[in-house]
N, C-alpha and C positions, 0 to 999 in steps of 0.2 A: 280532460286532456292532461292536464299538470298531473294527476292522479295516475291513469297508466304512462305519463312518463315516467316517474316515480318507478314504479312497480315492473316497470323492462326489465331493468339490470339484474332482477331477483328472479324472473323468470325465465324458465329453458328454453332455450333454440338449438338452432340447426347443429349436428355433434361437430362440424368445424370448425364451427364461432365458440362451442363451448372448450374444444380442444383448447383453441385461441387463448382464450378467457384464461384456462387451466395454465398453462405456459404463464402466459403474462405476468400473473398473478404469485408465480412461485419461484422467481430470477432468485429472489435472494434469499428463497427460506431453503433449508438444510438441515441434516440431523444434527447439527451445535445446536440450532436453536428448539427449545422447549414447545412452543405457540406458533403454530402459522401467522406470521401477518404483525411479528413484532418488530421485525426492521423496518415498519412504517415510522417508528418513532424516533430511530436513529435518522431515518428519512427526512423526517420536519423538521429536527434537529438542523440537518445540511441545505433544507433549502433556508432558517433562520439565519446561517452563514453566510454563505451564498447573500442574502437580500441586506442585512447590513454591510457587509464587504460590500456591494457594488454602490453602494451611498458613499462611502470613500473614495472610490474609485472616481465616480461621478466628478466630486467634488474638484479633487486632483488635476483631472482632466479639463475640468473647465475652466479652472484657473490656469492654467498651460496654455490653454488657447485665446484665453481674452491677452496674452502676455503675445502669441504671436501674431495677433490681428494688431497687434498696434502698430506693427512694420509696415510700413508703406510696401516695400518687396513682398509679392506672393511667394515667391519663392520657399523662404524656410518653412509657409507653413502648409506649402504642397509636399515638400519632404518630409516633413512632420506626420501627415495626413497617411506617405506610401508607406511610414514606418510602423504606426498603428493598427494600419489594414494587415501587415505583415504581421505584425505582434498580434492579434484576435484571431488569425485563420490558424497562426503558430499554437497557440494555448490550446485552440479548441481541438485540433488535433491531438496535444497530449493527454488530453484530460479526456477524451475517448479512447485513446490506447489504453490507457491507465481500468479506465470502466471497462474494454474490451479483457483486457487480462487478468483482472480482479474476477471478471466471469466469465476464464477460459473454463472452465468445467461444464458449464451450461451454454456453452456453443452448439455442441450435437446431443443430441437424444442419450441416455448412456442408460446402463442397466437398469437402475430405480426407478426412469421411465418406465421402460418398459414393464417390469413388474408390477408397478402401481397399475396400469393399464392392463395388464394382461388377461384379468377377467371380462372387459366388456369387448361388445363385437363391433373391433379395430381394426382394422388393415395397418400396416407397418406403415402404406403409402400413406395416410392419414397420417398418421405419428409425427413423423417427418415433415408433412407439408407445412404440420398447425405449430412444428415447432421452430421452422425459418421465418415463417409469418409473424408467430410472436415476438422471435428474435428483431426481426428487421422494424417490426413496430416498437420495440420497447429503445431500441437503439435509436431508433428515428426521434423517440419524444426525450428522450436524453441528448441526442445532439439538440434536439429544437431549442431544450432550457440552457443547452450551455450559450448558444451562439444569438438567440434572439437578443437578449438582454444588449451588449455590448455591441449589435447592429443598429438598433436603434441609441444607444447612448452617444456613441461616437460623433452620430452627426448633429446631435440635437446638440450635443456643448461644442461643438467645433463651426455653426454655422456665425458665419459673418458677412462682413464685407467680400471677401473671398471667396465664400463657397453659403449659398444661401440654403435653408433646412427644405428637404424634399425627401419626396418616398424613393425615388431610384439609386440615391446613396445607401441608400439603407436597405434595401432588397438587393441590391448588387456583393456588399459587403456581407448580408446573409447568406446568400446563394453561395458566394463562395467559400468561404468561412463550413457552413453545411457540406458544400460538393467535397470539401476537402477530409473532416472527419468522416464521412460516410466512406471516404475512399480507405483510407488508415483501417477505419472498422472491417470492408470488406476485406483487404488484405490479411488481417491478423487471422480473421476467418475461414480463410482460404488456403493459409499457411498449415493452421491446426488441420485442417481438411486433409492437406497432404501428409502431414505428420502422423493423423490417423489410419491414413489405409497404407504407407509405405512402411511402416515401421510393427515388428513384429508385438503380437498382443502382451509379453510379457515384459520388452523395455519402454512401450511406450509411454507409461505413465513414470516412469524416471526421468524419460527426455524433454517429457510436454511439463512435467514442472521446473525440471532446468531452464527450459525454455521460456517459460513464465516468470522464473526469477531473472532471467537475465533480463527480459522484455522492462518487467516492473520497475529495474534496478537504472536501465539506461534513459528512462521517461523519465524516472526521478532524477536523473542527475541532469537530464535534458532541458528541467527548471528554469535553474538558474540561468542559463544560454539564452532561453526563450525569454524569460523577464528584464533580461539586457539587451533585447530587441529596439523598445523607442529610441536609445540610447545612439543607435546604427544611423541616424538619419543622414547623415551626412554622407553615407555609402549608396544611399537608395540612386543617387544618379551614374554609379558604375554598370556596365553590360556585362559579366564575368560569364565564357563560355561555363565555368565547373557550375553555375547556379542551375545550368538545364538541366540539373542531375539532382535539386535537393527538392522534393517535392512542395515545401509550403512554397516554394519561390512559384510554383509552376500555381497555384491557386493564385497568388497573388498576381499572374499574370493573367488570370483569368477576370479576376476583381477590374483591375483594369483596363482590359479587353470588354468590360459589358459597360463602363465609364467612358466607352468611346474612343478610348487610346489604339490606336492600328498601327503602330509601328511594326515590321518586321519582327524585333525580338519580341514585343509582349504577345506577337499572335501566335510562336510558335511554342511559347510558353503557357497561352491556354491553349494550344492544342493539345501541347502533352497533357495537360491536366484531366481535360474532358475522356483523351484517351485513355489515360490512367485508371479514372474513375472506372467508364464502363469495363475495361479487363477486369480489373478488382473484383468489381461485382458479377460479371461474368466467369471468373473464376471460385468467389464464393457459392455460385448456384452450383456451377459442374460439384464442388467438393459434396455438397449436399447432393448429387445426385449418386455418385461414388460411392459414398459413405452407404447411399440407400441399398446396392449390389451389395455392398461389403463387409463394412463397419455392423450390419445391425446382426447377421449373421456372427462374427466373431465373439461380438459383445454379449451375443445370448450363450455360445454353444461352446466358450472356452474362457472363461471366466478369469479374471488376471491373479496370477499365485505367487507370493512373496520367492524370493529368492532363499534358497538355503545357504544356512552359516556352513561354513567349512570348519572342522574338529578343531583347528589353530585357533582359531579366533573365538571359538566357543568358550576354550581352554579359559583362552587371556581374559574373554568377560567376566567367566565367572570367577578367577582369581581375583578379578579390581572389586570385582562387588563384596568380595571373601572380606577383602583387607580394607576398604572406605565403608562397609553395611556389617561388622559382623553380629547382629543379631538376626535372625532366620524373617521375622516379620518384616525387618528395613527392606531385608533384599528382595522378599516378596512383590513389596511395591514399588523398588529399584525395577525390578524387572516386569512389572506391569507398564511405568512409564518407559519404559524404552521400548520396549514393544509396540505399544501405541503410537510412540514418535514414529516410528520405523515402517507401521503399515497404514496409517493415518495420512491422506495426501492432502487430507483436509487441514487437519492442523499444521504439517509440513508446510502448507502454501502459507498460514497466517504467520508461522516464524520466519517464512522465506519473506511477506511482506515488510516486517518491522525491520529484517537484516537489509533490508533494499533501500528503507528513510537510513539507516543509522550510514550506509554507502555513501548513498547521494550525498550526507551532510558533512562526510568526510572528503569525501570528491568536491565538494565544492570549497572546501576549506582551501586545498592545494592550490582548485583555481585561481580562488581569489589572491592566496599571496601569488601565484604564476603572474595575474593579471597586472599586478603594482609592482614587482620589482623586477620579472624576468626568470628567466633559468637561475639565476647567478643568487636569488634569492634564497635558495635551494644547499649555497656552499656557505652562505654565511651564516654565523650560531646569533643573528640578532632574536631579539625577545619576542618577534612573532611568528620563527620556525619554532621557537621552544615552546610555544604557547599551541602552532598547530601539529606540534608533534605530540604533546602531550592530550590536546583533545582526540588523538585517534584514539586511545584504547576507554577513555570516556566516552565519546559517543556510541560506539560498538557495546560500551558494556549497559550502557543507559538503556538502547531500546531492547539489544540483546536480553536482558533480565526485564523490561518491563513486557515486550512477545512472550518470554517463559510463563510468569505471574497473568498475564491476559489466555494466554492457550491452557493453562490449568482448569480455568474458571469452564471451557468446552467439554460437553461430554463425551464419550465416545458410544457409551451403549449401557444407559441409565438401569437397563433390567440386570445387569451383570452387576451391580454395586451391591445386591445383599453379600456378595463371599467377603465384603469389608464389612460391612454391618454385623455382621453375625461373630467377627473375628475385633471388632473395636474395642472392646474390654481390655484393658491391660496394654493392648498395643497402640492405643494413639499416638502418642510421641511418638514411635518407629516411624507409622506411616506417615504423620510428621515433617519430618530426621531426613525420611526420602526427597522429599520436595525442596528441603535443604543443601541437599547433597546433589541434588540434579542441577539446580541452580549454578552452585560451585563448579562442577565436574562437567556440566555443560556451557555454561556460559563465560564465568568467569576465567576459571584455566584458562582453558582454550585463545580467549583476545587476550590474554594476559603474553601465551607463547607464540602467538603470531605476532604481538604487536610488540616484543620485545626486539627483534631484528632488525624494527623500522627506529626505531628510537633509536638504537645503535647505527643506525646507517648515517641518521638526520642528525645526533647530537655529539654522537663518540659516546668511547664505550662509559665512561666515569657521567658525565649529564645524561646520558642513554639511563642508565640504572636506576638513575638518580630520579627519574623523570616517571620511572616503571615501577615504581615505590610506592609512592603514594597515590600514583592510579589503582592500583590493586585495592590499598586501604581504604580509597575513596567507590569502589564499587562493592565492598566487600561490604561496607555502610551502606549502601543502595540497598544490596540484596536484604540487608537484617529488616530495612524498614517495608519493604514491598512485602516482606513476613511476615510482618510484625502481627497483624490481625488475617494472617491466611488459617480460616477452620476445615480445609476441608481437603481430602485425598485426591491428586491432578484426576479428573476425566472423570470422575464420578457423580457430580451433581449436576443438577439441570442449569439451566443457563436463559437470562432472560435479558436481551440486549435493550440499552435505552434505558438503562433505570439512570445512567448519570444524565445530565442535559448533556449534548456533542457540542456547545460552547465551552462547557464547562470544562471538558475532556481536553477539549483542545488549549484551554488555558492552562493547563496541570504540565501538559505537555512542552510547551514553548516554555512555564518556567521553569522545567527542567532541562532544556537547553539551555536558558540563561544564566543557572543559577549552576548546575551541575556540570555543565560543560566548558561554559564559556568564563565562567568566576574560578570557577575550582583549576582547570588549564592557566590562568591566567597566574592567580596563588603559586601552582606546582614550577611557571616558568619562573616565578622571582626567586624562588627558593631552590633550585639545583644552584645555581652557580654562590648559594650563600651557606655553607654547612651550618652557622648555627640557627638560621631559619630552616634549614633543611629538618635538622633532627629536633627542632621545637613544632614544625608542622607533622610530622609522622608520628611523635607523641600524641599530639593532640588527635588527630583520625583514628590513632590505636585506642584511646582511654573513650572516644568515642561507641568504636568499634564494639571495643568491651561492655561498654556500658548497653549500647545497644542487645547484643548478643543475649545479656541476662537477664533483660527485661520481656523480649522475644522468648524465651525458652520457660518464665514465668506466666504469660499469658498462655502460652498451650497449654502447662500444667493446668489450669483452673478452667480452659473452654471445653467445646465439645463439636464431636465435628459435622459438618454440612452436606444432607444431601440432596435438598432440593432448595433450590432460588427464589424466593419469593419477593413480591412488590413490596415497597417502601411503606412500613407498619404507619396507621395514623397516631399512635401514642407509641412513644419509645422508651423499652425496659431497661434502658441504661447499662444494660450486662446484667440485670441484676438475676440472668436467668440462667448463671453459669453454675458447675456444681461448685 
């Protein structure tokens, strides 16, 4: 028996379980990636996260509640108790919006399905059926890990005197926490469903990434709201007619609707909820039935075609490229990478992700000075407008340049990289030069000229300048180092996700908040209102700069460039394989 239990999962079944199987199995693989089956390791990466984070959490928690068990009054720690419920059904919704629109692409069936498919004997209606099936299972076992955990933890450190540990705390606080992402998920579902068949085939996939980015961008900045949730306790005894309108309120009405509570307002607050849900989800099914009339017909028989450049604009590209590329080989791969930017909605979506953290962490900047001193925070030049005035065009240029340097490493169409191979002699540094140039001309300008109007707004025009100085210097230093060891032309070599540990990733990351954003901000505000720290710090980023740049443009001379990604070598040649 242990034996063909074994040996199931490797053998064929019914072609719906195996459709099934096929879905399930392929949510996160994609032509970026080289290997089916290598975002497993970025995977285990997130659940090692995930399982030390909530030992923190644990801990946190249970010391909060041995602190409110020692009050003779139940009181604070029933309001404790309706804040936490609130805060757990709040996260777990965002953090399935967030998974819902990371794989808005793989909501419905789209062409590559069907082409994969299109040899064996398929019905459309099969396609379709095994691909809400998988959806709604794979969705199901990601809300299950997000909400389980934090159902059961909550009551096991919070039982006492007051509230003794049982399973109906904990399936209640499940249930709802669960009914409430599943509802979020069917809605995002349902939306893209309409977006799909109302919207003509050629602007759809402009609008459905706009859409995604703005989706991704207001979850993110949704955060910080959300994690100042236990913080609320003291509100949880208000009845505010506007909360029948926000939906974690309506789950949490539900939470405690199944805890026994009948008051008038928490019943009509799970009622909406329950209502909620089955629309949601009865609106997700309708989309997938629509789509099956509709959508699968467009998607085969009219295939989506870029937009033509009009002769203006053509003119103006290829003057900029004339006068920032002029040698023939830069602009060559000038105009291969903007090409790819341009019809790539793959890559678009991953710089639209990074542009969404670097939002959020400026969005949350403002809140938080809004939160301590008011609007009137806003008119005064103290040291912590200056400090978050000068962290906008840092954080934008931090993730800005590190999205560019991470979307480079994606391929677009690995058979098309011999016309570089065949042409690398003599022109490496061009193609180079290009990656250099895209960096500057996309990233850095650009937050340079939008965020110069807000520093002006925030500081006046003289600490405005002042402030938009050494931001430039200090990302212009970013970009040299995220160079520094780049061998290889954007979009041309394979790509194998998971070679760093996603701890390790995510440590790189916060300390370039800390250390780039949040130090370097803090620096630039001591020194506008000082001129001879001013022009002793802008020296020093300049000689940096310089220094940087020459050392940069010495390793290209001496590498060679990269077109396939391979695993982490067991003895390593030190360089010593460069020509």
């Amino acid at each position: 028996m242990r034996s063909q239990v074994q040996e199931w999962p490797e053998e064929t079944h019914r072609t719906g379980f195996e459709l099934r199987r096929h879905f399930f199995r392929r949510f996160f693989d994609s032509d970026l990636v080289s290997t089916p089956g290598q975002w497993r390791t970025v995977a285990g990466g997130l659940i090692a996260i995930v399982a030390s984070s909530s030992i923190i959490v644990t801990q946190e928690y249970f010391g909060k509640y041995r602190r409110l068990l020692e009050i003779d009054s139940p009181e604070p720690y029933r309001l404790a108790m309706i804040a936490d419920h609130l805060f757990f059904i709040t996260l777990g919704m965002c953090l399935t919006g967030l998974f819902t629109c990371l794989q808005w692409g793989s909501l419905f069936p789209g062409l590559r399905d069907y082409l994969a498919l299109a040899g064996l004997p398929l019905r459309p209606r099969d396609i379709f059926t095994a691909k809400f099936a998988a959806l709604v299972a794979f969705a199901g076992a990601f809300i299950v890990a997000v909400n389980a955990l934090p159902s059961a933890m909550l009551p096991a450190v919070s039982a006492g005197r007051h509230q003794v540990l049982g399973g109906p705390s904990m399936l209640t606080l499940f249930l709802s926490a669960a009914t409430a992402s599943f509802f979020l998920f069917f809605a995002l579902v349902a939306f893209q469903g309409l977006l799909l068949n109302l919207l003509p085939g050629n602007l759809f996939p402009r609008v459905s990434l706009l859409v995604q980015g703005l989706l991704v961008t207001a979850l993110l900045c949704a955060l910080p709201f959300v994690l100042a949730i236990p913080g609320t306790h003291a509100a949880m005894t208000t009845r505010p007619d506007a909360a029948l309108w926000w939906p974690p309120v309506w789950f949490l009405g539900l939470d405690q609707w199944l805890l026994g509570n009948r008051e008038p307002y928490v019943s009509r607050l799970a009622a909406r909820a329950l209502i909620a849900s089955a629309t949601a989800a009865l609106a997700a099914l309708l989309g997938y039935v629509w789509s099956f009339h509709r959508h699968r017909i467009r998607v085969i028989e009219m295939p989506f075609e870029p937009g033509r450049e009009t002769a203006w604009i053509r003119k103006l590209r290829d003057a900029a490229a004339g006068l920032t590329a002029p040698r023939s080989p830069e602009r060559a791969a000038l105009g291969f990478i903007g090409k790819t930017l341009a019809r790539s909605q793959q890559h678009r979506l991953v710089l639209t992700v990074f542009t969404a953290i670097a939002a959020a962490i400026v969005f949350n900047g403002f809140v938080t000075l809004m939160t301590e001193r008011g609007f009137h925070g806003f008119s005064v030049r103290t040291f912590a407008l200056r400090q978050l005035a000068a962290s906008v065009p840092l954080s934008l240029t931090l993730f800005l340049l590190a999205g560019y340097r991470y979307l480079f490493r994606l391929p677009v169409e690995l058979r098309a990289n011999w016309v570089f191979k065949v042409n690398e002699g003599g022109n490496r540094l061009d193609f180079l030069r290009a990656a250099h140039r895209t960096l500057f001309w996309a990233a850095v300008a650009p937050v340079m000229l939008l965020t110069g109007p807000v520093l002006v707004a925030l500081l006046g025009w003289r600490e405005g300048v002042c402030a938009l100085i050494p931001a430039f210097l200090a990302a212009m230093i970013l970009m040299e180092m995220l160079l520094f060891r780049f061998d290889r032309i954007p979009f041309t070599s394979s790509y194998l996700p998971g070679q760093r540990p996603l701890i390790e990733t995510v440590m790189i990351y916060g300390a370039a908040v800390v250390f780039y954003i949040s130090a370097t901000s803090a620096v630039i505000a001591s020194a506008v209102t000082d001129w001879p720290g001013f022009l002793m710090l802008c020296g020093a980023l300049l000689a940096v700069w310089a220094h940087l740049s020459k050392a940069r443009i010495e390793v290209w001379e001496a590498g060679r460039l990269e077109y396939e990604e391979t695993e982490e070598p067991l003895v390593h040649a030190l360089d010593l394989n460069k020509d």
